[in-house]
CHARMM internal coordinates of N, CA and C (Angstrom, degrees):
IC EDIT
DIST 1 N 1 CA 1.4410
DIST 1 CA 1 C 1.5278
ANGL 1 N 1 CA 1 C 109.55
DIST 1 C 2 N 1.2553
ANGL 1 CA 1 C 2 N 125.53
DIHE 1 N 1 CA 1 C 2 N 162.62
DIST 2 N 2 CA 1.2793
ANGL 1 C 2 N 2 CA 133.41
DIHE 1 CA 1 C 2 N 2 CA -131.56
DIST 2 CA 2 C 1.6259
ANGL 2 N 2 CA 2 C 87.61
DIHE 1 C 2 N 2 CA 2 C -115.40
DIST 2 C 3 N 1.5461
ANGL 2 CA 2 C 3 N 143.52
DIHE 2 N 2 CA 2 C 3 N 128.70
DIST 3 N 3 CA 1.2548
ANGL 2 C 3 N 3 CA 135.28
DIHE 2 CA 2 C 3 N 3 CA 155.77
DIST 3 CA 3 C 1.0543
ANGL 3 N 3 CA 3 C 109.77
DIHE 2 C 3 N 3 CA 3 C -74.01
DIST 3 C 4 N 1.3463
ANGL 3 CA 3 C 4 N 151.99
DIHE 3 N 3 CA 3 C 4 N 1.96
DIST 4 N 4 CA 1.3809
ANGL 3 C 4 N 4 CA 138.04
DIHE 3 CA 3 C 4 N 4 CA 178.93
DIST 4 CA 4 C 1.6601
ANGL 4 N 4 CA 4 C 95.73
DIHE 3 C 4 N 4 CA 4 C -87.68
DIST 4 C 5 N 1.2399
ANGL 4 CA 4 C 5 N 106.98
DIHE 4 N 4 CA 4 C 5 N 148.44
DIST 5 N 5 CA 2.1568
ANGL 4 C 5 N 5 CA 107.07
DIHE 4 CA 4 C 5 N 5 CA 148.62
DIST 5 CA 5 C 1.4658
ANGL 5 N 5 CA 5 C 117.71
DIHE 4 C 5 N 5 CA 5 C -65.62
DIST 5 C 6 N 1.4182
ANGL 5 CA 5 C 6 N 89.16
DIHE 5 N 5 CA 5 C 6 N 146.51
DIST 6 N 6 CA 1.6130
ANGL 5 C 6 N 6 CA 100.84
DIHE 5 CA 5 C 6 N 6 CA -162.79
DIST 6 CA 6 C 1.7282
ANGL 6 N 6 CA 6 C 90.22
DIHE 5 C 6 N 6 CA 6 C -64.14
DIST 6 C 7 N 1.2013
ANGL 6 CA 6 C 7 N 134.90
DIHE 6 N 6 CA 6 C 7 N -11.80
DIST 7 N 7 CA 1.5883
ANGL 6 C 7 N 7 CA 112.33
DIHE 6 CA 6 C 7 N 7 CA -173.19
DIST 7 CA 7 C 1.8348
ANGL 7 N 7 CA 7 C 98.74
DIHE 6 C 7 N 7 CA 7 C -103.81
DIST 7 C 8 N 1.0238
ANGL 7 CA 7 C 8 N 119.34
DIHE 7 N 7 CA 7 C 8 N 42.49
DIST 8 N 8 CA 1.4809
ANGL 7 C 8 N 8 CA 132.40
DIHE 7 CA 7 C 8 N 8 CA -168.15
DIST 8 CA 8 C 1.7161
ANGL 8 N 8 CA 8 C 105.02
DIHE 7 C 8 N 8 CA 8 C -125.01
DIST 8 C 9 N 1.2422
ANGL 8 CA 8 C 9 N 108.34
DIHE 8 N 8 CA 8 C 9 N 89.68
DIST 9 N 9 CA 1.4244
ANGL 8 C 9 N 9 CA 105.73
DIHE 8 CA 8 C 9 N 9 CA -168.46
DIST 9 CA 9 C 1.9681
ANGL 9 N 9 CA 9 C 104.49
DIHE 8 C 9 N 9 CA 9 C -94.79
DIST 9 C 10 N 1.0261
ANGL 9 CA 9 C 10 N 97.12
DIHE 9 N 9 CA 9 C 10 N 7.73
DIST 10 N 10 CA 1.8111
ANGL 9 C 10 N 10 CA 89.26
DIHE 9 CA 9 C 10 N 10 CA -168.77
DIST 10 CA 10 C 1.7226
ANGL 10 N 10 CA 10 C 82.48
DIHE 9 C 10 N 10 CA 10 C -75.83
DIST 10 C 11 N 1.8719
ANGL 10 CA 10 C 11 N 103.57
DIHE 10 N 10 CA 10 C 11 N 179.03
DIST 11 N 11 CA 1.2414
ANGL 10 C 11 N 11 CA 132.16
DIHE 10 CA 10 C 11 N 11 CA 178.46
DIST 11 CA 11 C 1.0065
ANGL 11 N 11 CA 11 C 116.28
DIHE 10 C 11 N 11 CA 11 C -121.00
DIST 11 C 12 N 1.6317
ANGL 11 CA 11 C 12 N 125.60
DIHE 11 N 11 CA 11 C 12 N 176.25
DIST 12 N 12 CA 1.8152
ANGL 11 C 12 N 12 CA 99.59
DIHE 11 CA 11 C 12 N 12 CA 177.84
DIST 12 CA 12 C 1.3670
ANGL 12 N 12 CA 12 C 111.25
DIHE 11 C 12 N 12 CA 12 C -90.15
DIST 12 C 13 N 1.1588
ANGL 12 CA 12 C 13 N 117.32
DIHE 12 N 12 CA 12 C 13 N 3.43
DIST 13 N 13 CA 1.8886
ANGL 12 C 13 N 13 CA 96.77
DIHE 12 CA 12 C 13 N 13 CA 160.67
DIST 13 CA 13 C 1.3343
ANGL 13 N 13 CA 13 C 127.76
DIHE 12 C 13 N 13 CA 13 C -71.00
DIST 13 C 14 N 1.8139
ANGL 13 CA 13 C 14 N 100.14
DIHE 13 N 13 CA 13 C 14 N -22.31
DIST 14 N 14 CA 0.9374
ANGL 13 C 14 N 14 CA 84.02
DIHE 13 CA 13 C 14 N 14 CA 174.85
DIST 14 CA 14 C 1.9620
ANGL 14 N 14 CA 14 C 138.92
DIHE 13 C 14 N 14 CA 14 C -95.34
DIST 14 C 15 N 1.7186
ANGL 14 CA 14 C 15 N 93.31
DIHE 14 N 14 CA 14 C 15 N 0.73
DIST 15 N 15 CA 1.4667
ANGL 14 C 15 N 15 CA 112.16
DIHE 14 CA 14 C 15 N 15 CA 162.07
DIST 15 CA 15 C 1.4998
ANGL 15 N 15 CA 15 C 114.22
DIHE 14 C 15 N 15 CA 15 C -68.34
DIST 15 C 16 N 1.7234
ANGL 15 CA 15 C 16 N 116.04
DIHE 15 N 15 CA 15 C 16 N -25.32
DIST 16 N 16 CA 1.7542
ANGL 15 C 16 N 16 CA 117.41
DIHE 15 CA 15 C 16 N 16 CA 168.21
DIST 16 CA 16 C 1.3516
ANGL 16 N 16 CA 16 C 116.12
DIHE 15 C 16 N 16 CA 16 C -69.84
DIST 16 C 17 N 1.2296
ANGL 16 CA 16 C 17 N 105.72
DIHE 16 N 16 CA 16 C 17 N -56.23
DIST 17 N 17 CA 2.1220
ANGL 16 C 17 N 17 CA 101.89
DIHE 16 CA 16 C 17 N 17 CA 155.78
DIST 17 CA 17 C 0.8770
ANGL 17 N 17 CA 17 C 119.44
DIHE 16 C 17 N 17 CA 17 C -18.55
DIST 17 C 18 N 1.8111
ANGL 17 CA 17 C 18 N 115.12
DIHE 17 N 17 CA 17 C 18 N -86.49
DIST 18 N 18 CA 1.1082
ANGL 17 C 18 N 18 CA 110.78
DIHE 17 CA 17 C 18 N 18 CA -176.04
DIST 18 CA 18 C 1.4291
ANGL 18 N 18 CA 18 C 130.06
DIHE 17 C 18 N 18 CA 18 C -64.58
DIST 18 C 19 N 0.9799
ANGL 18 CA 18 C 19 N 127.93
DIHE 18 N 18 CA 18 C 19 N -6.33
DIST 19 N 19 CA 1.3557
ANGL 18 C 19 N 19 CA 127.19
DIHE 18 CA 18 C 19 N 19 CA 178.09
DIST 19 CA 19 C 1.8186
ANGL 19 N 19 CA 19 C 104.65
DIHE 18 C 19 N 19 CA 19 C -90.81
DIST 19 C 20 N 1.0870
ANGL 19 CA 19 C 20 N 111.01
DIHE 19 N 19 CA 19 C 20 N -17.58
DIST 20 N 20 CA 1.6634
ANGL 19 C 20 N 20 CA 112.87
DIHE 19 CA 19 C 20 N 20 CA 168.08
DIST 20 CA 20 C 1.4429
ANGL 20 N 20 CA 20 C 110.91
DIHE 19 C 20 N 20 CA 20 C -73.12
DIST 20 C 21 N 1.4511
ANGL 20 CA 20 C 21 N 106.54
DIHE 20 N 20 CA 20 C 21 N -40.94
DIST 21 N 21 CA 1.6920
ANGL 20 C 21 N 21 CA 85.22
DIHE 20 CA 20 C 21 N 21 CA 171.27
DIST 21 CA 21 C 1.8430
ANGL 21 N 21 CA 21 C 117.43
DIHE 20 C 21 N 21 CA 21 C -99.91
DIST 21 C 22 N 0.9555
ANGL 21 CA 21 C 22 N 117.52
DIHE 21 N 21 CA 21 C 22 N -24.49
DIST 22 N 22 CA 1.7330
ANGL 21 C 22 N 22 CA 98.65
DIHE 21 CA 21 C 22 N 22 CA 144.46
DIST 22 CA 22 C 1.2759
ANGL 22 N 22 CA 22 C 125.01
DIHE 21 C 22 N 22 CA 22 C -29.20
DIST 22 C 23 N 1.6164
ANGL 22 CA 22 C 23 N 121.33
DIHE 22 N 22 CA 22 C 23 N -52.83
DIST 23 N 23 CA 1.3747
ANGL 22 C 23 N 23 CA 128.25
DIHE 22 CA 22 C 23 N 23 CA 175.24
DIST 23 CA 23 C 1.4535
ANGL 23 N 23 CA 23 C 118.55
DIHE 22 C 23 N 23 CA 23 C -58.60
DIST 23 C 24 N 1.4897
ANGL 23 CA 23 C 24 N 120.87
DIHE 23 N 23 CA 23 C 24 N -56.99
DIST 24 N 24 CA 1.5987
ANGL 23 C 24 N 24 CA 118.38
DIHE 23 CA 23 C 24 N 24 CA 168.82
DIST 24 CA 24 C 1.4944
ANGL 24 N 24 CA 24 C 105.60
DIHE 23 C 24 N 24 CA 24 C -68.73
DIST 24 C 25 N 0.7695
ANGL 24 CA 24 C 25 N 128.68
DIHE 24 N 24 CA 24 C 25 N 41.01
DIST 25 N 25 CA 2.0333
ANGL 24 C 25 N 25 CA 116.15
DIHE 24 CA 24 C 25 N 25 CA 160.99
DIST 25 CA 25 C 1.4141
ANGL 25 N 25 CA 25 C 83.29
DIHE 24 C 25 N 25 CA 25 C -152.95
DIST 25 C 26 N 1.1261
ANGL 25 CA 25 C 26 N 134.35
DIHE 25 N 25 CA 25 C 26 N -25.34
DIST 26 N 26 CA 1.8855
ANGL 25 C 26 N 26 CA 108.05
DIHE 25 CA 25 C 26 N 26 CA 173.84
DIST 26 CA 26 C 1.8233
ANGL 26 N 26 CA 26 C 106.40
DIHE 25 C 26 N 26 CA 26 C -77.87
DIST 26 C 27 N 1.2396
ANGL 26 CA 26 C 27 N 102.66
DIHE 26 N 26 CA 26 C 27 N -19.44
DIST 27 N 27 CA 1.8648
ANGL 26 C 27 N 27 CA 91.54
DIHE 26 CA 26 C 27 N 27 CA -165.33
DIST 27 CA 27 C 1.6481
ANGL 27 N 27 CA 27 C 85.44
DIHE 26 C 27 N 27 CA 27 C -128.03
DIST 27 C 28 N 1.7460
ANGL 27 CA 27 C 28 N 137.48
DIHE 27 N 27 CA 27 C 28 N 45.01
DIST 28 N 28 CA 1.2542
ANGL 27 C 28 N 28 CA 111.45
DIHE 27 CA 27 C 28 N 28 CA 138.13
DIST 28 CA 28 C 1.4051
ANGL 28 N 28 CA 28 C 128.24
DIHE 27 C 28 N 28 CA 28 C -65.05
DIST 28 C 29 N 1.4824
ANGL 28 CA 28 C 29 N 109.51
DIHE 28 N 28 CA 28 C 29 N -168.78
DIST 29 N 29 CA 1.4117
ANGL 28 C 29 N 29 CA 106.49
DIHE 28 CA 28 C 29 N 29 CA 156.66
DIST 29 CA 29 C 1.5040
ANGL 29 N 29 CA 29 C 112.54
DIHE 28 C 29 N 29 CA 29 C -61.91
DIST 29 C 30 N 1.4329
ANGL 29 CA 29 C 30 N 119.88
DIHE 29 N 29 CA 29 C 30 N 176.56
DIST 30 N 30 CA 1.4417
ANGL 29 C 30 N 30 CA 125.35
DIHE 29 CA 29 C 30 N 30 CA 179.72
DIST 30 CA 30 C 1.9216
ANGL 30 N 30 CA 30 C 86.63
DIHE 29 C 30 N 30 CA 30 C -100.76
DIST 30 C 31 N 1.0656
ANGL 30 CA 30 C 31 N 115.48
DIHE 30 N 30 CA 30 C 31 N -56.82
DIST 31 N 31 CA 1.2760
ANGL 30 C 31 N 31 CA 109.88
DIHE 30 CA 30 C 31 N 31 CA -169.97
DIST 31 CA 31 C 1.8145
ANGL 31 N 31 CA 31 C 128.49
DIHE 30 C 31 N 31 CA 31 C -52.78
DIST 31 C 32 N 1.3905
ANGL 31 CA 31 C 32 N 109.78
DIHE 31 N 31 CA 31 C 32 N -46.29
DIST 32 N 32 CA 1.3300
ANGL 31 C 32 N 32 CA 123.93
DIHE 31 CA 31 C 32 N 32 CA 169.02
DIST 32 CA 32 C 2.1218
ANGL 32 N 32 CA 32 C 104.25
DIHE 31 C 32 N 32 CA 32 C -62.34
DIST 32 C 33 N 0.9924
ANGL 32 CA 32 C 33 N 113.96
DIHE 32 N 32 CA 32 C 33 N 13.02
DIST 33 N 33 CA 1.6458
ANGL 32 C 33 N 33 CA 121.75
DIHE 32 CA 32 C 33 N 33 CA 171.92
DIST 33 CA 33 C 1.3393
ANGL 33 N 33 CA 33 C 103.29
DIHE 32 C 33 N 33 CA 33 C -113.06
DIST 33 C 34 N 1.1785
ANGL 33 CA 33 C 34 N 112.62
DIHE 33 N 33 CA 33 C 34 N -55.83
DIST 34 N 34 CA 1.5739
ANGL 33 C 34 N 34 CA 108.58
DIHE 33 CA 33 C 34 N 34 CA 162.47
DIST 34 CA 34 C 1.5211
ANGL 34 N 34 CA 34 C 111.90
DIHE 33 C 34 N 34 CA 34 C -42.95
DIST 34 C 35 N 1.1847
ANGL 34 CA 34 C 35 N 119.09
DIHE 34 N 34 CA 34 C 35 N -86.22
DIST 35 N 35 CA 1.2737
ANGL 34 C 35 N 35 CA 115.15
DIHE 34 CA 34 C 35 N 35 CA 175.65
DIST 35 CA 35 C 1.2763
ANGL 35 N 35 CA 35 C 125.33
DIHE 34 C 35 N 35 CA 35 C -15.43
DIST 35 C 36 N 1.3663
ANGL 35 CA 35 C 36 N 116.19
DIHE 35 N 35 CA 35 C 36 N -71.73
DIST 36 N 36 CA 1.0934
ANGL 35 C 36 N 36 CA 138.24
DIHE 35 CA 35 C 36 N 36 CA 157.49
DIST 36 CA 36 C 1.7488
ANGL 36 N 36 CA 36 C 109.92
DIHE 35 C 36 N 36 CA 36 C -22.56
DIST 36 C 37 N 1.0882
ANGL 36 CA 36 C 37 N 112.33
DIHE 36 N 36 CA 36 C 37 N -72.01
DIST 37 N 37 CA 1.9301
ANGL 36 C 37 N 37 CA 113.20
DIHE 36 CA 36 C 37 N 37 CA -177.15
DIST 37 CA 37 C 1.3040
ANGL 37 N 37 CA 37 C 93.34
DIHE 36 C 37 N 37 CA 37 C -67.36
DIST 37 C 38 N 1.3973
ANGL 37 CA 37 C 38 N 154.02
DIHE 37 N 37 CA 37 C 38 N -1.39
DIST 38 N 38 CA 1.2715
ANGL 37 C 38 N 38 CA 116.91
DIHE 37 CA 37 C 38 N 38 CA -151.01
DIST 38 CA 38 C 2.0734
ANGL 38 N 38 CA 38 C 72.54
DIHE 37 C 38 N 38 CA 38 C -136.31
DIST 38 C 39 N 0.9770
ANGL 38 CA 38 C 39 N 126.37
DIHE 38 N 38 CA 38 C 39 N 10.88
DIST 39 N 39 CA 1.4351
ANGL 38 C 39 N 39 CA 128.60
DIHE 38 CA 38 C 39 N 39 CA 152.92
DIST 39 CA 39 C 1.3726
ANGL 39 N 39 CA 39 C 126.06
DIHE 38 C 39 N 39 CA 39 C -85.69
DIST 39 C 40 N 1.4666
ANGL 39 CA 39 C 40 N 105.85
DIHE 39 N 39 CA 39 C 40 N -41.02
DIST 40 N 40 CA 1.3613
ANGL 39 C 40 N 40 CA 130.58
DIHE 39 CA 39 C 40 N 40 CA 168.24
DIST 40 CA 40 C 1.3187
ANGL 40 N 40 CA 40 C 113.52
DIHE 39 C 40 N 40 CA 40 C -65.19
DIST 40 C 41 N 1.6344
ANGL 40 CA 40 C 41 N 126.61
DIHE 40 N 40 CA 40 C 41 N -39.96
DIST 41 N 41 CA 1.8447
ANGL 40 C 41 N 41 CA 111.80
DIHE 40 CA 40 C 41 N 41 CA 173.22
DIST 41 CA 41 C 1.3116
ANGL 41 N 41 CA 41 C 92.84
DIHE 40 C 41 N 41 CA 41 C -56.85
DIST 41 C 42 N 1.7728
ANGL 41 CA 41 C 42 N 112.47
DIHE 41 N 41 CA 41 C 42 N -69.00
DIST 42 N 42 CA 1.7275
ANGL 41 C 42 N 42 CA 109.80
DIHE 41 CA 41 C 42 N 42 CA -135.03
DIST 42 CA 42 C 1.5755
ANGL 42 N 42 CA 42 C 104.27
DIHE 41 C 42 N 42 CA 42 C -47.66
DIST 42 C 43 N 1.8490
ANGL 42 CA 42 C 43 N 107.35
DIHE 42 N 42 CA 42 C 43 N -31.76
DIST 43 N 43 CA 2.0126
ANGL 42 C 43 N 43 CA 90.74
DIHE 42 CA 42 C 43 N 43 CA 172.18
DIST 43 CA 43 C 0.9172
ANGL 43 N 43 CA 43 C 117.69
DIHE 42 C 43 N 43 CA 43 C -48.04
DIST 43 C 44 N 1.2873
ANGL 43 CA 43 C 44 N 109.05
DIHE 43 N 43 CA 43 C 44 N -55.23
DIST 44 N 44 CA 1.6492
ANGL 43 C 44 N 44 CA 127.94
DIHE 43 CA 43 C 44 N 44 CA -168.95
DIST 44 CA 44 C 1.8211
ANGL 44 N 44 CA 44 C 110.44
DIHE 43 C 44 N 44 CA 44 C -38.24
DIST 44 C 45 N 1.0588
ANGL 44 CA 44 C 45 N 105.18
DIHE 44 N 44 CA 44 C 45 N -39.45
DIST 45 N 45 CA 1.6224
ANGL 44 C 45 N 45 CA 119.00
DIHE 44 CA 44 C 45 N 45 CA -176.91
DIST 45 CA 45 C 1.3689
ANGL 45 N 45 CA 45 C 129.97
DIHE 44 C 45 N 45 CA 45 C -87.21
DIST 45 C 46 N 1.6273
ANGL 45 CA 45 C 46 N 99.61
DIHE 45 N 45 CA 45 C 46 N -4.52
DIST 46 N 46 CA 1.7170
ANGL 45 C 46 N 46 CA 115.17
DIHE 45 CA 45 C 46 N 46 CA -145.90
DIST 46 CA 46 C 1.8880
ANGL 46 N 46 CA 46 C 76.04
DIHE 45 C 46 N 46 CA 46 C -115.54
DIST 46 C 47 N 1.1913
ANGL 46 CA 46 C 47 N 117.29
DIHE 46 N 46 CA 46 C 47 N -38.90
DIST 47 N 47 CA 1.4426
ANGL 46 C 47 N 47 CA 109.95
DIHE 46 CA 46 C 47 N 47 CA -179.02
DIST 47 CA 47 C 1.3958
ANGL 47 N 47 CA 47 C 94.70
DIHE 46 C 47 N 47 CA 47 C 102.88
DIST 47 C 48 N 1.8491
ANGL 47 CA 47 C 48 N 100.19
DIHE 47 N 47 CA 47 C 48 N 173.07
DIST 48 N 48 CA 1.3692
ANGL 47 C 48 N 48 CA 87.41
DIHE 47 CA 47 C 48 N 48 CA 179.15
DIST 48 CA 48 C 1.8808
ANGL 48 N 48 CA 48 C 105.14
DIHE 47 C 48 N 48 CA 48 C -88.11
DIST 48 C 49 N 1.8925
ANGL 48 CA 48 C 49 N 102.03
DIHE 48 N 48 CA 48 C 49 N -171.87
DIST 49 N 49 CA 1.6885
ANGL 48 C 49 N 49 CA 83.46
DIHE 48 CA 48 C 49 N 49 CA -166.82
DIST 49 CA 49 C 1.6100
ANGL 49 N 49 CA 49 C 101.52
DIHE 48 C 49 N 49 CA 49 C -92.80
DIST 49 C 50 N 1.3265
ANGL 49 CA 49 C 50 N 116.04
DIHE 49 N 49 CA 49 C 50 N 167.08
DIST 50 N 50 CA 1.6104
ANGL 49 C 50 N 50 CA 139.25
DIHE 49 CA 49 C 50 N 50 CA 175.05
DIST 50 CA 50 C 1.2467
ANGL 50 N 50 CA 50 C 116.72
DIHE 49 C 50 N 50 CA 50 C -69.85
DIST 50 C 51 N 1.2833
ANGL 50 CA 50 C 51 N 111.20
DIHE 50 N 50 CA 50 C 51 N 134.14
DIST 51 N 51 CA 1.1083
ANGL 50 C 51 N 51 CA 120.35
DIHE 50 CA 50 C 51 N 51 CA -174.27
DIST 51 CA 51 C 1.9432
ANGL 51 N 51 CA 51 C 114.38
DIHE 50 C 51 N 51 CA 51 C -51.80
DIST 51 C 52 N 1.4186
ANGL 51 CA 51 C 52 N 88.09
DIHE 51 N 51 CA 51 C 52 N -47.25
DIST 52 N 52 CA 2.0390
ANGL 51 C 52 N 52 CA 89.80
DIHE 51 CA 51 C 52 N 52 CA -177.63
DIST 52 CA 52 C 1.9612
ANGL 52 N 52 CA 52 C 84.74
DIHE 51 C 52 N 52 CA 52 C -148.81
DIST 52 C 53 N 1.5336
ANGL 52 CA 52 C 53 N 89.14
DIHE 52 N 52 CA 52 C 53 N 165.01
DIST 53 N 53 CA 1.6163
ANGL 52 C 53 N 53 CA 106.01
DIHE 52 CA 52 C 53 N 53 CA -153.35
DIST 53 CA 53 C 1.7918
ANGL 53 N 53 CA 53 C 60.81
DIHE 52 C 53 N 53 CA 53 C -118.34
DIST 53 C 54 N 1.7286
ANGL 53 CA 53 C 54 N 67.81
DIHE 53 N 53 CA 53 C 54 N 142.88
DIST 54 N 54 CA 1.5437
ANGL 53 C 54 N 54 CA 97.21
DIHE 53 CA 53 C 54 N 54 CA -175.94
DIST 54 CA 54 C 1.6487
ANGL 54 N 54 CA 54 C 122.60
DIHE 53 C 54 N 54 CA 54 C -80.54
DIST 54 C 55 N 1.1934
ANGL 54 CA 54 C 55 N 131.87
DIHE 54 N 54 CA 54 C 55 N 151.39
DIST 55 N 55 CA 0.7996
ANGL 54 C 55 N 55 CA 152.57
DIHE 54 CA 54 C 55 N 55 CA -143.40
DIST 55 CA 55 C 2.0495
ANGL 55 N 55 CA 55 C 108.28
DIHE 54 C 55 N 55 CA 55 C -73.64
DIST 55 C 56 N 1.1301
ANGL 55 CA 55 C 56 N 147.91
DIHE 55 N 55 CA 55 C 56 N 145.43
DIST 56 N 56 CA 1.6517
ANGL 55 C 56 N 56 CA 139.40
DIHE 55 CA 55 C 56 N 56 CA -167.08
DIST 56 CA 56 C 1.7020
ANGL 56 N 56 CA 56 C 72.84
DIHE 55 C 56 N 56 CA 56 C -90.08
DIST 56 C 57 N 1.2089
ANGL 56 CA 56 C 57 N 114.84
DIHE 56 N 56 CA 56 C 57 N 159.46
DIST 57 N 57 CA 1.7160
ANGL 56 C 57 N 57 CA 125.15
DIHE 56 CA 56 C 57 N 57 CA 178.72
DIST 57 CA 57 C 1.5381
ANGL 57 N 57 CA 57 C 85.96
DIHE 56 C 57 N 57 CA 57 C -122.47
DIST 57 C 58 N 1.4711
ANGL 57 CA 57 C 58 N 92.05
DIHE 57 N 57 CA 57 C 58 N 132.06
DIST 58 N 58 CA 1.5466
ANGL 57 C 58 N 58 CA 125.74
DIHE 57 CA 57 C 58 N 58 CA 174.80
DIST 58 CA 58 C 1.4608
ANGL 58 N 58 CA 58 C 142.39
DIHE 57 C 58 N 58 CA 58 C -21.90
DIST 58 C 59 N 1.2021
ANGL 58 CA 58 C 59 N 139.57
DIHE 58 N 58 CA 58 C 59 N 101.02
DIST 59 N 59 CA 1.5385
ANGL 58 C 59 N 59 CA 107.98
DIHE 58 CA 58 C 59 N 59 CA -155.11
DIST 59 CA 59 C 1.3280
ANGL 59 N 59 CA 59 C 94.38
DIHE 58 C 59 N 59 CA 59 C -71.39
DIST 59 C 60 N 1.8782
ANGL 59 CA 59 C 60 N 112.75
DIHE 59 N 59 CA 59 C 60 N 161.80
DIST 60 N 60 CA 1.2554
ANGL 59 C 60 N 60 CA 132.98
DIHE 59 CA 59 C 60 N 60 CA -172.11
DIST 60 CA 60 C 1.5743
ANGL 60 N 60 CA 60 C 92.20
DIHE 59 C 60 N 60 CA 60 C -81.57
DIST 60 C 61 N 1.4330
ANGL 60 CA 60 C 61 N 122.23
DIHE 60 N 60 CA 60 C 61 N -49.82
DIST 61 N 61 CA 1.8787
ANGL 60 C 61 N 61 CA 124.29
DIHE 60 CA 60 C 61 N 61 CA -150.14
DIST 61 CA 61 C 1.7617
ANGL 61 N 61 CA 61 C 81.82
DIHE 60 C 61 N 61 CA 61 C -84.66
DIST 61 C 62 N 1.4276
ANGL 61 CA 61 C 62 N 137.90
DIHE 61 N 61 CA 61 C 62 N 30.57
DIST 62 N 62 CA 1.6489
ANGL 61 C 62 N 62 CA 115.17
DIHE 61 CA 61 C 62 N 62 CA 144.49
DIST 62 CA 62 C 0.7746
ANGL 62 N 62 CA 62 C 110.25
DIHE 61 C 62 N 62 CA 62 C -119.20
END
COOR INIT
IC SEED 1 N 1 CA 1 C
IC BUILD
């Protein structure tokens, strides 16, 4: 008999997958996560980007 629930369609490769990336984010560095989150605000804050960068405005003395 089957340990999965019958409404449990994954296989076990795909419980080895996932447990590979559980494994790389439980045993990265601590620091490259920092990094990492602290790349992710400044987008977060910066907005998303513009379509076209705006234009230098005209000098007045030409």
């Amino acid at each position: 008999m089957s340990e999965q629930p019958p409404h449990d369609d994954r296989t076990d490769g795909d419980d080895e997958h996932f447990d590979r990336i559980i494994d790389a984010e439980t045993e990265r560095d601590p620091d490259l996560a920092v990094i990492e989150a602290g790349s992710r605000t400044l987008r977060a804050q910066a907005g998303p980007p513009q379509a076209e960068v705006p234009a230098r405005p005209e000098d007045p003395e030409v």
